[in-house]
C-alpha positions as CSV (number, residue, x, y, z in Angstrom):
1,X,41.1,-17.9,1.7
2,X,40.6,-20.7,-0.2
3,X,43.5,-22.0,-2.1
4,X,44.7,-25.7,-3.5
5,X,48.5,-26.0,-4.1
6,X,48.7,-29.6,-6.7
7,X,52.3,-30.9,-7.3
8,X,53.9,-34.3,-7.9
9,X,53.8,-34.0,-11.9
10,X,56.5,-35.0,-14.3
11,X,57.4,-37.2,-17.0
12,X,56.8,-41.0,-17.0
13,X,56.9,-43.5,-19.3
14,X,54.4,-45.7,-20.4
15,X,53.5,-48.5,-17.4
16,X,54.9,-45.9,-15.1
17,X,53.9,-44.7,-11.5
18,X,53.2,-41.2,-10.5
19,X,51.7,-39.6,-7.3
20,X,50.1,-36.1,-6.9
21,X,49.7,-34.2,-4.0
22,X,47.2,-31.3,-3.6
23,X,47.5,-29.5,-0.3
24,X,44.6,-27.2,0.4
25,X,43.7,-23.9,2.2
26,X,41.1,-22.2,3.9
27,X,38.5,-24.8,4.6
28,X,38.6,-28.8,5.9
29,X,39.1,-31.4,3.9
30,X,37.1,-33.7,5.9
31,X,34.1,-32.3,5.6
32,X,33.7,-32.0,2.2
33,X,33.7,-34.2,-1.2
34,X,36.8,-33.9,-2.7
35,X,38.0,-34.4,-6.6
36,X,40.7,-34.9,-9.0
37,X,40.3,-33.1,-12.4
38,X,42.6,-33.1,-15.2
39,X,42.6,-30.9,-18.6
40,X,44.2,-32.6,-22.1
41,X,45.0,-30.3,-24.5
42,X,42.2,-29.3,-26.5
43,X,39.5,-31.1,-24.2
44,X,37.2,-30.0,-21.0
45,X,38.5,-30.2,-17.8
46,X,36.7,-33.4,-16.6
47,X,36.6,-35.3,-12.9
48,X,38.6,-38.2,-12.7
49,X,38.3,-39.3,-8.8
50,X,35.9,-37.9,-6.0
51,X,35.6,-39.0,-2.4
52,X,33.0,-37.9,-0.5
53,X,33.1,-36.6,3.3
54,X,31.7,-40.2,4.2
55,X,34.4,-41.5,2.3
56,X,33.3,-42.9,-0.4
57,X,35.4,-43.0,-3.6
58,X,34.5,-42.6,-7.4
59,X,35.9,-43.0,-10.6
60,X,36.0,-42.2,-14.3
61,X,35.6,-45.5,-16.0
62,X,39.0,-44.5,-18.3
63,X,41.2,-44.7,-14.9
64,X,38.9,-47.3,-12.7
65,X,41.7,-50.2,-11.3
66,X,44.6,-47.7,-11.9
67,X,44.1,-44.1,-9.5
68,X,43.3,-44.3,-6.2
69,X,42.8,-41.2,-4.4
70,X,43.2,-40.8,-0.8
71,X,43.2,-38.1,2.1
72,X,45.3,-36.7,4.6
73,X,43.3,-35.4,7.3
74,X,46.2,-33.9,9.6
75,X,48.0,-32.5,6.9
76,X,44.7,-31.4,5.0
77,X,46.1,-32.9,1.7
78,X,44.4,-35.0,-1.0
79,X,46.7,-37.5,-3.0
80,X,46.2,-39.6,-6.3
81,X,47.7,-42.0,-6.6
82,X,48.6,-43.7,-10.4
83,X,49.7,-46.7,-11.4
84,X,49.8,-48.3,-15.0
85,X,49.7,-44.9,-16.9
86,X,48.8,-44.2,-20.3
87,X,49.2,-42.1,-23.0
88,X,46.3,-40.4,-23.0
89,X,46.7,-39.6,-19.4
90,X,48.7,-36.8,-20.2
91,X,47.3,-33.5,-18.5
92,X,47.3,-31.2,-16.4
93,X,45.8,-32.1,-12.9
94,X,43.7,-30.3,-10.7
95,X,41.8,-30.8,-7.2
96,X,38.9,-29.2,-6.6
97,X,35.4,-29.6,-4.7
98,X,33.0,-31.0,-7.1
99,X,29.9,-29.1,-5.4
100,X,32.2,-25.6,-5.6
101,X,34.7,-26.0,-8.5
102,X,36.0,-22.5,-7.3
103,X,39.7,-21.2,-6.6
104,X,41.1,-23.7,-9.0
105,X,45.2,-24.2,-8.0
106,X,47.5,-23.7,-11.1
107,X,47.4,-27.5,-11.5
108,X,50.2,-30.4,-12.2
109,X,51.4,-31.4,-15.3
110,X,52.0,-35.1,-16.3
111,X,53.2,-36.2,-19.4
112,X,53.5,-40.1,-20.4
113,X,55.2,-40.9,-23.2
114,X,57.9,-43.3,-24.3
């Protein structure tokens, strides 16, 4: 069964440092592209981060220089880190597989305000 578990949300203020954790279920992370999503209120859910199985990473041009996402391979866990955070990165963040976006978690929340 497939199944993504995100946590690591919270409240940060502006500048501030946060890093999520997604541990997933039923299927290996290293053999497929992995992504980070979030959802503002009011707005699509939209990719933010990918990295591929050959490890290659991608970003959304509104968090380039400040998330980095990375993989646990043991532990079958996929990480954002983010540094330098906005207002407007409030949301709620999800992991998913871009080529599947299917058993979507219940998600993080992250709220940046001062």
């Amino acid at each position: 069964q497939v199944q993504f578990v995100e946590s690591g949300g919270g409240l940060v203020q502006p500048g501030g440092s946060l890093t999520l954790s997604c541990v997933a279920s039923g299927f290996d992370v290293r053999i497929w592209d992995m992504g980070w999503y979030r959802q503002a209120p009011g707005k699509q859910r939209e990719l933010v981060a990918s990295l591929s199985s050959a490890g290659r990473s991608n970003y959304a041009d509104s968090v380039k220089g400040r998330f980095t996402l990375s993989r646990d391979r043991i532990k079958n866990t996929l990480y954002l880190r983010m540094n330098m955070l906005k207002l407007e990165d409030t949301a709620v963040y999800y992991c998913n597989r871009p080529t599947r976006e299917d058993h979507w978690g219940q998600g993080t929340q992250v709220t940046v305000s001062s």
